[in-house]
N, C-alpha and C positions, 0 to 999 in steps of 0.2 A: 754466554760465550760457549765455544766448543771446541776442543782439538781437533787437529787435523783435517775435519772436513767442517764446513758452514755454509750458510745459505749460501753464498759467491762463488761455491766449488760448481766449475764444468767438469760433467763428467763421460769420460768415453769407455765403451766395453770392447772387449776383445773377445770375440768369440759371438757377437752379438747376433748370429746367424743360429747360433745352435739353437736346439731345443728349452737346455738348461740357460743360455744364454736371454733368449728371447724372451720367454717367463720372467728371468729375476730382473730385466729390463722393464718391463710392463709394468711392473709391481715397485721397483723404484719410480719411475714416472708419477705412479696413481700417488706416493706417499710425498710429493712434492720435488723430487731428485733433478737437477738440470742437465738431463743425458742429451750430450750432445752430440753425441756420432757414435759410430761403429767401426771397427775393425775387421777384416777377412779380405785377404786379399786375389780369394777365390770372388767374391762378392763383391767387389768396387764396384762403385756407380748405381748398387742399388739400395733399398733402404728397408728401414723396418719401421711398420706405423707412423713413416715419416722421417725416422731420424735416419740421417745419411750415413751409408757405410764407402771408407775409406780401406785403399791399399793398405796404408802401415800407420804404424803408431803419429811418427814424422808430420807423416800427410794429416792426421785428424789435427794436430795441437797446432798446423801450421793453419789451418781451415775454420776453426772454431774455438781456439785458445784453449784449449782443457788442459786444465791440472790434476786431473785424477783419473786413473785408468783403473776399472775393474774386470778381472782376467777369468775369464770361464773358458778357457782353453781345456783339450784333453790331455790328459797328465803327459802322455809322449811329446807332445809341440808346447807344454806349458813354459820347459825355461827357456826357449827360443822365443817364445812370447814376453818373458820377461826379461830377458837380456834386449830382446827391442826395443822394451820401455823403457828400461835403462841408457839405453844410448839415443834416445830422443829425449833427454835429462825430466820425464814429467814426474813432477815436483814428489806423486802419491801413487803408488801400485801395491791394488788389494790383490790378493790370491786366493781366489777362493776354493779352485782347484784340487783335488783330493787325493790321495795315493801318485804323488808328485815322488819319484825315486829319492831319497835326503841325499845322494851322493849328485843330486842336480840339481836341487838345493843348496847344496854346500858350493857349489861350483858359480850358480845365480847373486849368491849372498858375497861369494867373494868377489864378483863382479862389481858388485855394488861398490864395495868399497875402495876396490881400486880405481874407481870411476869419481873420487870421493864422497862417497855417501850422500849424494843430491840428491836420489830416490829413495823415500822413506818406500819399502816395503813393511805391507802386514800382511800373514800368514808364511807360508803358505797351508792348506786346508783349516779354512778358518767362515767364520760366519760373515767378515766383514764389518765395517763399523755403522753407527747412526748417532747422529747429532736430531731428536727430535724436533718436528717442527720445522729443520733446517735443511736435512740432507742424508740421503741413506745408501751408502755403498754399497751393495751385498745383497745377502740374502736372510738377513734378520728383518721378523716381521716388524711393518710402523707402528701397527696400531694397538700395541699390547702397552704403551706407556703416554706416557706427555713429558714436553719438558719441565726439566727439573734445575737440582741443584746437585743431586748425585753423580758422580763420574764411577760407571762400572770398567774392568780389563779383567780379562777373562780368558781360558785355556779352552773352553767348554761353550761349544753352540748353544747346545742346549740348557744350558744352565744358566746362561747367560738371558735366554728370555724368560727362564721360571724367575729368575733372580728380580728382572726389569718387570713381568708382572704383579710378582708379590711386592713392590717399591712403588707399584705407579702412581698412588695416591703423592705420592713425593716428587716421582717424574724424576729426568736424567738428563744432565749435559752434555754427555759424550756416552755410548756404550762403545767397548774396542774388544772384537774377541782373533786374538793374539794368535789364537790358532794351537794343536798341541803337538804337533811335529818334531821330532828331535831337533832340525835348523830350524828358525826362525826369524823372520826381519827383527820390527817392530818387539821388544820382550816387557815384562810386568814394568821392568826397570822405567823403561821409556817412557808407558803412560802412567806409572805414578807421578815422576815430574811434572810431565804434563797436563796433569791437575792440579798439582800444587800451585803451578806457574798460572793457572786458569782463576782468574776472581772470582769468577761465576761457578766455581764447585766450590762446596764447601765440605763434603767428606766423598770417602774412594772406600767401593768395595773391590776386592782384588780376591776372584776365582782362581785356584792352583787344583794339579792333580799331583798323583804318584808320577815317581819317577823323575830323575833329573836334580839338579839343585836349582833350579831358577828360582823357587819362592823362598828356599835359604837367602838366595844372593838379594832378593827382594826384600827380605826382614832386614838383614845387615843395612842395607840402602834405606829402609824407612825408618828405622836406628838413627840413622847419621842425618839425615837429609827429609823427610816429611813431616810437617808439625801437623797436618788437618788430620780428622781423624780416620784410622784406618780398618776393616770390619774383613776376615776372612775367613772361606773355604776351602778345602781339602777333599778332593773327588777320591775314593780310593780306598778307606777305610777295613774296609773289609775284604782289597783284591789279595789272593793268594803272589807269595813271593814266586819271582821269576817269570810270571805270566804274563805275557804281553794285554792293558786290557784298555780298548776303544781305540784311543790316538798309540801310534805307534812310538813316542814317546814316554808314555804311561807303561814304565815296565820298573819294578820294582828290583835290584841286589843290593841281598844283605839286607844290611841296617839303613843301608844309604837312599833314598827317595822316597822313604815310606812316610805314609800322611801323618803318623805321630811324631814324627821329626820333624815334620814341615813345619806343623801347628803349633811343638816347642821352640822351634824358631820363631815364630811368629810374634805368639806370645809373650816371648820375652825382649819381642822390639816393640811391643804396649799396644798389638795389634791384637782384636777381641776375636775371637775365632768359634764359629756357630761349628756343632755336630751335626745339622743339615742343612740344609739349601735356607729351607723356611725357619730355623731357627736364628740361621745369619742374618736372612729380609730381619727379622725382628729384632735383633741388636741394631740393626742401623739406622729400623723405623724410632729407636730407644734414642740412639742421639741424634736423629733429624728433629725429636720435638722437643731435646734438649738447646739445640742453637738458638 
């Protein structure tokens, strides 16, 4: 099984004209992906490699049924892009869009949920999700894993495919990277659930950086609420305080966001916590051949 997206997800891009657009559409097609239109409303009526491109959001999901829209928009038109796909209610909106202002962000996120929260948003500036085998949102590569039984959620693009290559012997249900933007849709919170609630995972590694409390709030939450078992990282370790460092969330004050507070929280909600990337891979490959 897989969150949020599975073989039966239609999906349509926004932005599907661009350069970056075009590419990560090509390469979800090749990985299996059921892209089924395009967005630009500069571009109606024409197509790309076949798949139709549509005026608005509206128009594709009324034309080809998609529930999943992935947003390569340029960061100026992205929350206009995503306030459209919020009020044509599709079901899923990746962001994969980068250096998105947080105060448009903040403005998109509270759209959402005055809209009641119909549109699961993930990112914004984020890798995108893949359900191997089944369907790839984004711009994480296919072909560095198989399916599995792991569910990865992650802050970190990149870490997130070191993480899925050093696992692939194991393979993956769902990878979800969450994005590390100060706003965020989708957060750790959500897709730990949503592997717990998944029969088909059987443990969750959960990538955190510096900065922010969300992997606090996500120890508390796996405390209270996760029995499968849980394997994590801490990007950050070594970043000077007050430094803003990669995602613009990743900024350390004080005492507060720093990766040894993270990993103490962690820790003492029973969650194993690797000192690098490949020593986590190896805590989880430890109880994948424990189950």
């Amino acid at each position: 099984m897989a969150i949020f997206l599975t073989e039966n997800s239609k999906v349509i891009v926004q932005g599907i004209t661009g350069s970056e657009g075009t590419k990560h559409t090509r390469r979800m097609v090749a990985s299996g992906t059921n892209v089924v239109g395009g967005v630009n409303p500069r571009k109606a009526g024409s197509d790309v490699d076949g798949i139709p491109v549509y005026a608005t959001v509206a128009e594709a999901i009324e034309k080809t049924g998609a529930d999943v829209t992935v947003i390569f928009v340029p960061p100026a038109f992205a929350k206009a892009a995503v306030i459209e796909a919020i009020d044509a209610a599709i079901p899923l909106a990746v962001v994969i869009t980068e250096g998105i202002p947080v105060h448009d962000s903040t403005e998109f996120w509270a759209y959402q949920q005055s809209k009641g929260g119909v549109t699961r948003i993930i990112g914004p500036n984020c890798p995108g999700l893949i359900s191997p085998g089944k369907s790839n949102a984004g711009i994480i590569p296919a072909d560095i894993t198989k399916a599995g039984r792991i569910g990865l959620v992650s802050k970190s693009g990149t870490l997130t495919y070191q993480m899925m290559y050093e696992l692939r012997e194991f393979g993956f249900s769902s990878a979800v990277g969450i994005g590390g933007d100060p706003v965020i849709g989708t957060t750790h919170i959500d897709c730990l659930q949503a592997f717990q609630d998944d029969p088909e995972t059987d443990a969750i590694v959960m990538i955190g950086e510096i900065g922010g409390d969300a992997e606090e709030r996500a120890a508390a939450y796996i405390e209270a609420n996760i029995t499968k078992p849980v394997v994590g990282y801490v990007a950050g370790f070594t970043a000077p305080e007050g430094k803003t460092m990669g995602h613009a969330g990743a900024i350390v004050s004080g005492s507060s966001g720093t990766a040894s507070a993270k990993k103490e929280a962690l820790e003492k909600a029973g969650v194993r916590v690797g000192k690098t990337p490949s020593e986590t891979a190896r805590l989880m490959a430890e109880i994948m051949r424990s189950l």
